[in-house]
LODO-711494 format. One line per 10 residues: number of its first residue (from 0); their letters; for each residue x, y, z of N, C-alpha, C, CB. Coordinates in nm, 4 decimals. Atoms other than C-alpha are relative to their C-alpha. Last residue first. Glycine has a CB too. Layout:
BEGIN
NUM) a) X/Y/Z/X/Y/Z/X/Y/Z/X/Y/Z; ... .
This chain:
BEGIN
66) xxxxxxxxxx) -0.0389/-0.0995/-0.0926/-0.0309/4.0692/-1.1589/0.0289/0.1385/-0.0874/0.1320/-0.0539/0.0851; -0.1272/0.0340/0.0284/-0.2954/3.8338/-1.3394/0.0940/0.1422/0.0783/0.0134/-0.0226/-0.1827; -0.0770/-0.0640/-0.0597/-0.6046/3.7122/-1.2497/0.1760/0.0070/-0.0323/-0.0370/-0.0430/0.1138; -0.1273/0.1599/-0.0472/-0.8123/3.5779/-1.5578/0.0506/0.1278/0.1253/0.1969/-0.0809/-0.1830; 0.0270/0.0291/-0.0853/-1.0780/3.8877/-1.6269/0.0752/-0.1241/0.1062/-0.0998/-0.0035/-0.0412; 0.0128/-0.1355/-0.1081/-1.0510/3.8671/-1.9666/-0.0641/-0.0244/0.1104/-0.0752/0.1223/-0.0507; 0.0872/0.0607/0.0095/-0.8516/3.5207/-2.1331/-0.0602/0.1456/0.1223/0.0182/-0.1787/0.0238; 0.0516/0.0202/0.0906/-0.6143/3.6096/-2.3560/-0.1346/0.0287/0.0839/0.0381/-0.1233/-0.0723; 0.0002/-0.1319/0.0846/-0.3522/3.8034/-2.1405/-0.0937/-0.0081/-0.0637/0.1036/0.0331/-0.0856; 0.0235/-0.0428/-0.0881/-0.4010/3.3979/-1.9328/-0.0106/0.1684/-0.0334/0.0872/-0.0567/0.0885 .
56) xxxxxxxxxx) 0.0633/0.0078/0.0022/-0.3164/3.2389/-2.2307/-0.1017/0.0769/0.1332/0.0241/-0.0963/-0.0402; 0.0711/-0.0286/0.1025/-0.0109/3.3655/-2.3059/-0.1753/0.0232/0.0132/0.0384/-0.1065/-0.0848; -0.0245/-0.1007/-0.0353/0.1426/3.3367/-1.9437/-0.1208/0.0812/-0.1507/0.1844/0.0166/0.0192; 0.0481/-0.0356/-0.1470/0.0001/3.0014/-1.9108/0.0201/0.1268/-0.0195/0.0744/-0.0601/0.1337; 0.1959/0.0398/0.0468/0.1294/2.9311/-2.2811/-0.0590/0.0606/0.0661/-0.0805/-0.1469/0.0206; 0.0538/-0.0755/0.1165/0.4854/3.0756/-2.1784/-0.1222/0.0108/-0.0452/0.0481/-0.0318/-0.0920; 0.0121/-0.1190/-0.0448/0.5226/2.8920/-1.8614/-0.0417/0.0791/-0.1059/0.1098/0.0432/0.0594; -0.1046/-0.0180/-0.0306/0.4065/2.5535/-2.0122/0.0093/0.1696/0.0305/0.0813/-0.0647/-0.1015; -0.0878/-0.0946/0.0850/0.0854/2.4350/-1.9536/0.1476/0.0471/0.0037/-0.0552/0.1033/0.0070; -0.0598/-0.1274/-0.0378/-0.0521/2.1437/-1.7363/0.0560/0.0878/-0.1460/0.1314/-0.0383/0.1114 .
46) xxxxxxxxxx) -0.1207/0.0063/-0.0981/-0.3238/1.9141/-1.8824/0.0353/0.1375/0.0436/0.1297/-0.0674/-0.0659; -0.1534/-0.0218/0.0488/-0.5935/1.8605/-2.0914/0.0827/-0.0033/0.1049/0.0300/0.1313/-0.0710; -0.1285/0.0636/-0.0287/-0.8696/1.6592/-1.9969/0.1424/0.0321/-0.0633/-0.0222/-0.1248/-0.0264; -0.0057/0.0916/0.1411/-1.1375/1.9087/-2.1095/0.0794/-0.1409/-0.0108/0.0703/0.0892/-0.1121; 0.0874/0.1343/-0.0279/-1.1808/2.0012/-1.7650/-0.0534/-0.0815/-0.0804/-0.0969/0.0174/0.0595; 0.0352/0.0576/0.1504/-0.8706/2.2196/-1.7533/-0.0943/-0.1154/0.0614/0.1526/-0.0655/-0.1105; -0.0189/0.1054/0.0454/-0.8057/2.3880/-1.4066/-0.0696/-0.0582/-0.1194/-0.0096/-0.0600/0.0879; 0.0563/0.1519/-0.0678/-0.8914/2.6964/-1.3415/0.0433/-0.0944/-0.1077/-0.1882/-0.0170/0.0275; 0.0837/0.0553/0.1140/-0.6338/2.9959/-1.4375/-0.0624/-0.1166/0.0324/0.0741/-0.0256/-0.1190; 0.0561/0.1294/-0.0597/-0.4157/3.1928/-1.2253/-0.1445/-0.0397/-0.0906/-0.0358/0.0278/0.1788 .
36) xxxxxxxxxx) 0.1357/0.0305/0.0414/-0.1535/3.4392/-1.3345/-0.0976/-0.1025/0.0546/0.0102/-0.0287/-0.1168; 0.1196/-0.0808/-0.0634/0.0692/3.5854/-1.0860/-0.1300/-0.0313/-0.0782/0.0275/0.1652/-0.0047; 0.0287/-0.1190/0.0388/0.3710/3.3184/-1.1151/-0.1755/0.0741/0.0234/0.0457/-0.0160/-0.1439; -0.0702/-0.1641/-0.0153/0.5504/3.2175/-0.8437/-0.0706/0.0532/-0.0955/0.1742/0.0316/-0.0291; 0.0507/-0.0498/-0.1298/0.3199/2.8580/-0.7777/0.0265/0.1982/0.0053/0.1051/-0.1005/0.1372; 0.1483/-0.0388/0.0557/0.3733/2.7578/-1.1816/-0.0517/0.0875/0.1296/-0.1141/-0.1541/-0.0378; -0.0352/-0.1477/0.0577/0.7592/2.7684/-1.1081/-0.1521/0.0601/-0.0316/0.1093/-0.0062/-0.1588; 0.0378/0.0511/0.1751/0.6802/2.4385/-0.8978/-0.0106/0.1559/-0.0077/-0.1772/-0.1224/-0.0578; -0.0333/-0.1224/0.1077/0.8374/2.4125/-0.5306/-0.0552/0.0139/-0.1235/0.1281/0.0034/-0.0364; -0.0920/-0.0603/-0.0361/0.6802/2.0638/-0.3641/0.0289/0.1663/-0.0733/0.0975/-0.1010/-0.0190 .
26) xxxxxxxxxx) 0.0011/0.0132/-0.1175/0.3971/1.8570/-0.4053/0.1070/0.0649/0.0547/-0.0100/-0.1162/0.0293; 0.1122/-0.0541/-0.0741/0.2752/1.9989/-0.7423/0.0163/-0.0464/0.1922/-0.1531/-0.0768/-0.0870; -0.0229/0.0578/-0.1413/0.6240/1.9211/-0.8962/-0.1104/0.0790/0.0898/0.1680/0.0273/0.0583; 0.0904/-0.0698/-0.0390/0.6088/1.9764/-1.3001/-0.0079/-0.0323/0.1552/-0.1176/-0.0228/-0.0821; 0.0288/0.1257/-0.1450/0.8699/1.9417/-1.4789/-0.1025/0.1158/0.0591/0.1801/-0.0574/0.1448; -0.0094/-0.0974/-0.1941/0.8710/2.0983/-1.8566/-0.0231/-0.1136/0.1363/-0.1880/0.1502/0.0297; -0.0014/0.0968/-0.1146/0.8454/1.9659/-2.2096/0.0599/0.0676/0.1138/0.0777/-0.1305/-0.0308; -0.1432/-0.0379/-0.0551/0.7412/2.2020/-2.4952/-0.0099/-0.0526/0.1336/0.0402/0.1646/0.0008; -0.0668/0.1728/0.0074/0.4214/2.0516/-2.6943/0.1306/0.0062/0.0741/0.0417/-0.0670/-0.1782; -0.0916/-0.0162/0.1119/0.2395/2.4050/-2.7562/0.1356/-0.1174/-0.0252/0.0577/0.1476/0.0256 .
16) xxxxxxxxxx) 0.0050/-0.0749/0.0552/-0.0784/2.3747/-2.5648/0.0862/0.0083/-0.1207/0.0004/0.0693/0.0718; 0.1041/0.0433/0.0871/-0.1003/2.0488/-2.3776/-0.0303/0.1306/-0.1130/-0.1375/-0.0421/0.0986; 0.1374/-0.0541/0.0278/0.2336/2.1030/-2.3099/-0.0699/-0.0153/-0.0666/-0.0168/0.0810/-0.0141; -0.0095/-0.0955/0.1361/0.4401/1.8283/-2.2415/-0.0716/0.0941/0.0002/-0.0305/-0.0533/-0.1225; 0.0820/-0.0493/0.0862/0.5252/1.6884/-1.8875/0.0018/0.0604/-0.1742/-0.0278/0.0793/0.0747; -0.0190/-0.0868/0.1660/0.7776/1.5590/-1.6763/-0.0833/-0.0341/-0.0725/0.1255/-0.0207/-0.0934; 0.0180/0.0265/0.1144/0.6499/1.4958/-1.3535/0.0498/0.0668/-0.0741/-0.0931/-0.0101/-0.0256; -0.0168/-0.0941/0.0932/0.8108/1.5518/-1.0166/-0.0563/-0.0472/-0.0782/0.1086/0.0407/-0.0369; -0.1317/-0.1116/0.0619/0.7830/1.3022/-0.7833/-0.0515/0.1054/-0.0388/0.0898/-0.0417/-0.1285; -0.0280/0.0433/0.1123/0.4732/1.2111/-0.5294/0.0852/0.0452/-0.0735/-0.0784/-0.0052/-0.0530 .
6) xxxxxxx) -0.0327/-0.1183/0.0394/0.5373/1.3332/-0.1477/0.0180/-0.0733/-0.1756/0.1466/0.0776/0.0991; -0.0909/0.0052/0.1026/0.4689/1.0338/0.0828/-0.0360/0.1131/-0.1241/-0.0002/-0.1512/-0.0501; -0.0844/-0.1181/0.0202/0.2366/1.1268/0.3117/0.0531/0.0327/-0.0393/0.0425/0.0364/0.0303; 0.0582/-0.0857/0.0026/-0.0607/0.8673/0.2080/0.1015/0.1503/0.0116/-0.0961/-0.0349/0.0939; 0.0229/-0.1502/-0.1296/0.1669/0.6416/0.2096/-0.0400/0.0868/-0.0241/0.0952/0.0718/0.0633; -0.0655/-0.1422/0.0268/0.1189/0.3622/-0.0832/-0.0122/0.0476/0.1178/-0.0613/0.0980/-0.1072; 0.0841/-0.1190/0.0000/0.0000/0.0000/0.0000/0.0882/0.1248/0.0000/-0.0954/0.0001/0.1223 .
């Protein structure tokens, strides 16, 4: 059985946007936490974005929070 506390890796990812591979570490540090945009979660089953996309798509989308 798994531990519930145990701290899952890192993933390496693609973007579901523009195909550029990135890590992604939701249980620890992740570059996605520093930045100021914020965007709900995909419920299309896409995925994570890469900083650029996220940053893109987020200028796109009015009313998104961004700093």
């Amino acid at each position: 059985m798994t531990n519930p506390l145990e701290k899952p890796p890192p993933r390496r990812l693609a973007c579901s946007r523009c195909g550029t591979e990135f890590t992604c570490n939701p249980a620890g540090p992740c570059w996605c936490a520093e930045e100021p945009a914020r965007l709900p979660m995909p419920v299309d089953g896409g995925d994570c974005l890469c900083r650029d996309c996220l940053r893109l798509l987020a200028a796109e989308i009015p009313g998104s929070a961004t700093a």
